[in-house]
Steps between C-alpha positions, in 0.01 A plus 500: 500500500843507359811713617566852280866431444724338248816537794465121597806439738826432268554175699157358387571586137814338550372230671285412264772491223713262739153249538472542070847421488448194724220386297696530186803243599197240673291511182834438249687273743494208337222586310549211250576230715131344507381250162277689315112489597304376175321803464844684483681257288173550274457891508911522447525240220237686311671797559793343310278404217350803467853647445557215233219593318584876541075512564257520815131509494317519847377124628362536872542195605891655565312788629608874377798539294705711734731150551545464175638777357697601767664194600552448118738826550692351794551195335620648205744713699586251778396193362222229562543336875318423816692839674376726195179345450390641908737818477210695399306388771723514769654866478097653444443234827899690598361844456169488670590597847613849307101539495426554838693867423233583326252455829696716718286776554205260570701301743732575778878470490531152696169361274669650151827272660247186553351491197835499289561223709212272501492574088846322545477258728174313441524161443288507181620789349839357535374159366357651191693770452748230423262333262463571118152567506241802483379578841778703647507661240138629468511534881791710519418704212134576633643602860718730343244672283306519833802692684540728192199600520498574811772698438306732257209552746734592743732736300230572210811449274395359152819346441402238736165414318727435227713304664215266660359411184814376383469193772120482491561461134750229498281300786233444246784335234602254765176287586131564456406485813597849528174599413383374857775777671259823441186273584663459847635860464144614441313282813813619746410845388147420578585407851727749595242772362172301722789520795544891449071503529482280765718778693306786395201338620640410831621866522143640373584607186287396184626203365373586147663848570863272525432354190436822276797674624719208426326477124587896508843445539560224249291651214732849615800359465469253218396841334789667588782162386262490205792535244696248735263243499444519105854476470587205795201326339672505153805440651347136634300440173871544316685245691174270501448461134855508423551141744167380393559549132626238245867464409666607216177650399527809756886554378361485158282812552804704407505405140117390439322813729192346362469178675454727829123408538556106502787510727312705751226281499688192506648654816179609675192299330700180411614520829208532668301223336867246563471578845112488524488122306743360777514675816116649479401113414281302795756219427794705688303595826324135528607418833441593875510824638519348870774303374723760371456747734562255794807378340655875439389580889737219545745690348449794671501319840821315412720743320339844563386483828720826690373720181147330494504553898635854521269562234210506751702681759540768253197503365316529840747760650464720203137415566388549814839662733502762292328825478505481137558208320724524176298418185798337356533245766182403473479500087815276534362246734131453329733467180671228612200330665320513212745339288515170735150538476423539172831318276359134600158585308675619199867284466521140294737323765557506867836630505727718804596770246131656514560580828805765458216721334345537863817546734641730246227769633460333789892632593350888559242370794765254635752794521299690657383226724908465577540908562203396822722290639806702493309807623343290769821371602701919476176596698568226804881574470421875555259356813775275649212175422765275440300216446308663183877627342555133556115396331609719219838383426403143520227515246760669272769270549258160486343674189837617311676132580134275400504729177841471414531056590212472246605701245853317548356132527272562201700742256848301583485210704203302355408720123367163370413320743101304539509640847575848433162676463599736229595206284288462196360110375698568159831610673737176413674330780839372629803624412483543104756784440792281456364282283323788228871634562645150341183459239632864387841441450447150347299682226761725444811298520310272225367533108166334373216383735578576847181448701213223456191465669324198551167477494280217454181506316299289667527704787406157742631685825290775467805728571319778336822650284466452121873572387377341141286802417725779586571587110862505516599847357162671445415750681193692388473927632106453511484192666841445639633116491331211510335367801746206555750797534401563854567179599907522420457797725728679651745281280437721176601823681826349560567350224397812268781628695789378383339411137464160500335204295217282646252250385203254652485111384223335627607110510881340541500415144524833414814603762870573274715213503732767649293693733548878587634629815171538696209341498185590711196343584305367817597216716156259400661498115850499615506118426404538136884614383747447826624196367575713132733743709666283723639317167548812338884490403741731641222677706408528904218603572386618897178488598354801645138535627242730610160596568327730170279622808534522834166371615521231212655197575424298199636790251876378607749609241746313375830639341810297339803682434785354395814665672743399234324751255522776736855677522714377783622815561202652643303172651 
């Protein structure tokens, strides 16, 4: 069922700009405030190289290239920081609330209204729509394909086939798990069309009678937008292969035509087999299913639990208290069940990002599970029950203020913190801003070598980090750096920032006489060269330490930075 008008109420449409604009200022506020995550500090400082090297070839263990390249614009235009590195992010995570425009002849006025806010307001859409990483993005560009296509089968307008393929398209360049969205797309469908028999058969009407007319009208109208899906389809292949393929080799097309062939296959076959020898391997899926799943339920139950809840409300109003049920509804909510089914089975770590692909659809039931309540609560106002206007309000109030103290205690309050739920293992800890600030402006303020890590090469803590091997320098497009690289992280991100010089030594022997401004390392080696810095001459050097992860106490991180080298003026 869905409402023949595109005359939605001028204060929902406005509304819903008011709730965009909302989400805007939360997702930028302060949007660079939290230390880098290591897989940020990794994905950006790669980003950086690849601008060095004016070259990009597709490596998916950074996952599609749609990072990248773009943030490889911003921080060309607005520079390379923590703010620009999660702009990107933040306004598509800003702008999705405008989405639930799309919907409005599927949904009433006061569910269109919902939706626009739960899109905004979730706790882990606000977490990771803060966060420089790929699952917002694919989310938010997937629902939005979704609602544009909607659009066309409601207004049979081609334009908006076009325009959904331009989203669906740029899902697929930001993570390969895209490829599970029409799977779930395909079993929702399923569902919805076994629900539309299992009416006609309660109603007498041939089941397999249901199920020819519906074929009927999909084979007539994918005749009739034949031209419009050639061309939408095109459209997608376009922006596909022009992410996926090798750079400068696809700029290079302009004045050697004939390399065409290659760089479309190194864009769609190379591709293909990349992606297939890591993420396809047994190696990434080798753990437990019951394990993964339980721990995103956790996250569900913790951080998404008025979407998760009204979810079901929705789901089983549109359901059953209906005379006819909405497809859409109930597309949306097997969509986003069978995501939190189905991403444990196929996802390498255990991780609260995974789960913003399930509340992302889940947002149409729950809206529609919140437009119950406020029509059960009009219907007992119109009654004079006073005690269910009261019922009604007090779910929305309890839900509106649990929603919003979450999102607030674990977007603001706590971002880094081992307690907050939405907190990754590889997020660094404590209060690390100031000193990266000092570490940068010591290497600028000074000439020569301005950061050495220590490493030893014995390795008798079993610490784990192997500064020694990082290859100072070398930074390879097929292979990326080194593996001791990842151990500096999210050091080299910062560092790459403001251009400056490091090194690894592996014993004391080997430390200047006159040691650089900032030395790093981990608090089991920190004995090794103290002593060499506190006689350093005309140098003071703080201590500063912190955990690399989180949940890994033995991985502390120790940092010397001598305050004399860095200027006065801003310390």
């Amino acid at each position: 069922m869905r409402r023949s008008r595109d005359d939605s109420s001028p204060r929902v449409a406005a509304a819903v700009v008011a709730v965009t604009a909302a989400a805007l200022l939360a997702r930028l506020w302060a949007l660079g405030w939290r230390v880098a995550h290591q897989d940020e500090a990794r994905v950006a400082d790669w980003t950086l190289q690849y601008m060095d090297l004016g070259a990009w070839q597709y490596r998916p263990i950074i996952h599609g290239p749609f990072l990248p390249h773009v943030n490889g614009v911003v921080f060309d235009v607005f520079g390379a920081t923590d703010f620009t590195m999660r702009l990107v992010v933040a306004v598509v995570g800003g702008l999705l609330p405008l989405t639930a425009w799309l919907y409005r002849t599927r949904l009433s006025d006061v569910e269109v209204g919902a939706l626009a806010v739960l899109l905004a307001a979730n706790p882990v859409v606000l977490y990771y729509s803060r966060f420089m990483r790929n699952d917002l993005l694919l989310a938010g560009f997937m629902f939005t394909a979704v609602g544009l296509f909607v659009r066309f089968l409601d207004t049979h307008r081609a334009r908006y086939l076009y325009a959904s393929a331009i989203p669906f398209a740029l899902a697929f360049t930001t993570k390969e798990n895209s490829l599970l969205y029409p799977l779930c797309w395909f079993g929702a469908l399923a569902l919805v069309t076994d629900d539309r028999m299992a009416v006609a058969g309660a109603t007498d009407t041939s089941r397999l009678a249901v199920a020819r007319r519906a074929a009927a009208r999909i084979r007539h109208r994918a005749w009739r937008a034949k031209a419009a899906l050639a061309g939408s389809a095109l459209t997608a292949a376009v922006i596909v292969v022009s992410f996926y393929a090798p750079k400068p080799d696809l700029y290079r097309l302009f004045e050697q035509p004939g390399r065409a062939p290659a760089v479309l296959e190194a864009a769609t076959i190379g591709t293909y087999h990349e992606f297939a020898d890591l993420w396809a391997s047994t190696s990434t899926v080798a753990h437990s299913y019951v394990a993964f799943l339980s721990h995103d339920l956790s996250v569900l139950v913790a951080c998404g639990t008025v979407v998760s809840v009204a979810a079901v409300v929705g789901f089983l109003a549109n359901r059953y208290a209906t005379e006819t049920p909405r497809p859409l509804v109930s597309f949306a909510f097997y969509w986003g069940v069978f995501s939190v089914l189905g991403y444990p089975a196929v996802v390498d770590i255990a991780a609260a990002w995974t789960a913003v692909n399930a509340l992302v659809p889940l947002a149409i039931p729950a809206a529609v599970g919140v437009g119950a309540v406020v029509r059960y609560g009009r219907r007992g106002a119109a009654a004079g029950d006073t005690a269910a206007v009261r019922l009604a309000v007090t779910v929305l109030v309890v839900s509106a203020a649990g929603m919003g103290a979450v999102a607030a205690e674990t977007t603001y309050t706590h971002p880094q913190s081992p307690s907050n739920p939405l907190v990754q293992y590889a997020q660094p800890g404590g209060t690390m801003q100031p000193t990266i600030d000092d570490i940068q402006r010591a290497a600028t303020a000074t000439s020569g070598l301005d950061v050495l890590y220590y490493g030893d090469s014995n390795d008798t803590a079993d610490d784990g980090l192997e500064f020694s091997d990082a290859g100072d320098g070398t930074f390879n497009l097929t292979t990326g750096p080194p593996s001791g690289w990842h151990d500096r992280l999210p050091f080299p991100w910062y560092l790459s920032q403001v251009g400056a010089n490091a090194t690894t030594v592996q014993t004391a022997a080997e430390v200047p006489d006159t040691p650089p401004p900032v030395v790093i390392s981990v608090v089991s080696e920190e004995d090794d060269f103290a002593a060499l810095l506190a006689a350093a001459d005309n140098s003071h050097y703080e201590r500063h330490t912190y955990p690399r992860y989180l949940t890994d106490g033995h991985n502390t991180l120790v940092i010397y930075v001598d305050t004399t080298a860095v200027p006065a003026a801003q310390q």
